[in-house]
N, C-alpha and C positions, 0 to 999 in steps of 0.2 A: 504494500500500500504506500503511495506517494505520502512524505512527509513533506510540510509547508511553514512555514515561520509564518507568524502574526502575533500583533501585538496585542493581549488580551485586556492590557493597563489602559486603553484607549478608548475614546468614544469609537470605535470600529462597528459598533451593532446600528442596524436597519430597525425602520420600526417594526419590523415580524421577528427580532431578535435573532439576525441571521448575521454572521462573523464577516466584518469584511475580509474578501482573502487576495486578489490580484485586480486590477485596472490597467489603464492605459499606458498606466507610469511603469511597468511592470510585464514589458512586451516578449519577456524571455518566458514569463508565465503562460500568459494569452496563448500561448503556439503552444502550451503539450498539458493545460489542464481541458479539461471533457466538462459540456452539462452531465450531473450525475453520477459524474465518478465520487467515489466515497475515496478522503484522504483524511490525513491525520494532520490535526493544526495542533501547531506546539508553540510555546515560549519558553522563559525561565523558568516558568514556576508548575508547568501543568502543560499536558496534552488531552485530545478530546480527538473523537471520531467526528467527521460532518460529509455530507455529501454537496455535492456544488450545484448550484445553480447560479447561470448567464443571464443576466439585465441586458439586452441590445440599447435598452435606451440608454443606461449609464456607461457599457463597453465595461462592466466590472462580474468580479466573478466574487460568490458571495458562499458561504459555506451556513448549511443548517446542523447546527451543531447537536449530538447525539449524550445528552447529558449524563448517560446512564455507562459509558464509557471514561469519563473522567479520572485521568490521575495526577495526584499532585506529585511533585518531586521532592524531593526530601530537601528539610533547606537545614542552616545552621541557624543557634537562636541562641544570645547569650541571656544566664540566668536573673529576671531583674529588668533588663533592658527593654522589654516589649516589643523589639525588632526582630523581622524575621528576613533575613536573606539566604537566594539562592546558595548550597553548596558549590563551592568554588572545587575543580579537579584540581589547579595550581594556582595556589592563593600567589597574590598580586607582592612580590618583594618591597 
């Protein structure tokens, strides 16, 4: 299954609560995602299953997100601090 970056921290949702996923800005997408292909949208903090569907009028491809597939990724969280950030593979020197 095709995996796809998007930003989940963003206004990115349509008013049917659908993920923005590629546009016009985004031409290497346009050429190899399909209406209806089921792909995996991910970020830092979590992945989800959605299937695609193409707006003609906007020229964007829009992902319905499959809630019941959700996982979060494991982050780091110091004790006290109330912050939670992504686990780092090579923390930053």
């Amino acid at each position: 299954m095709r995996r796809v970056y998007v930003d989940f921290n963003t206004k990115n949702m349509d008013h049917r609560e659908r993920v923005y996923v590629a546009g016009p800005e985004h031409p290497e997408l346009l050429d190899v995602l399909k209406e209806g292909e089921r792909v995996v949208l991910y970020d830092e903090e979590m992945e989800m299953e959605a299937v695609l569907e193409y707006e003609p009028s906007s020229g964007k491809f829009l992902g319905v997100v499959d809630l019941s597939t959700l996982k979060d990724f494991p982050t780091d969280t110091e004790p006290g601090s109330g912050s939670t950030q992504p686990k780092e593979e090579h923390p930053k020197p």
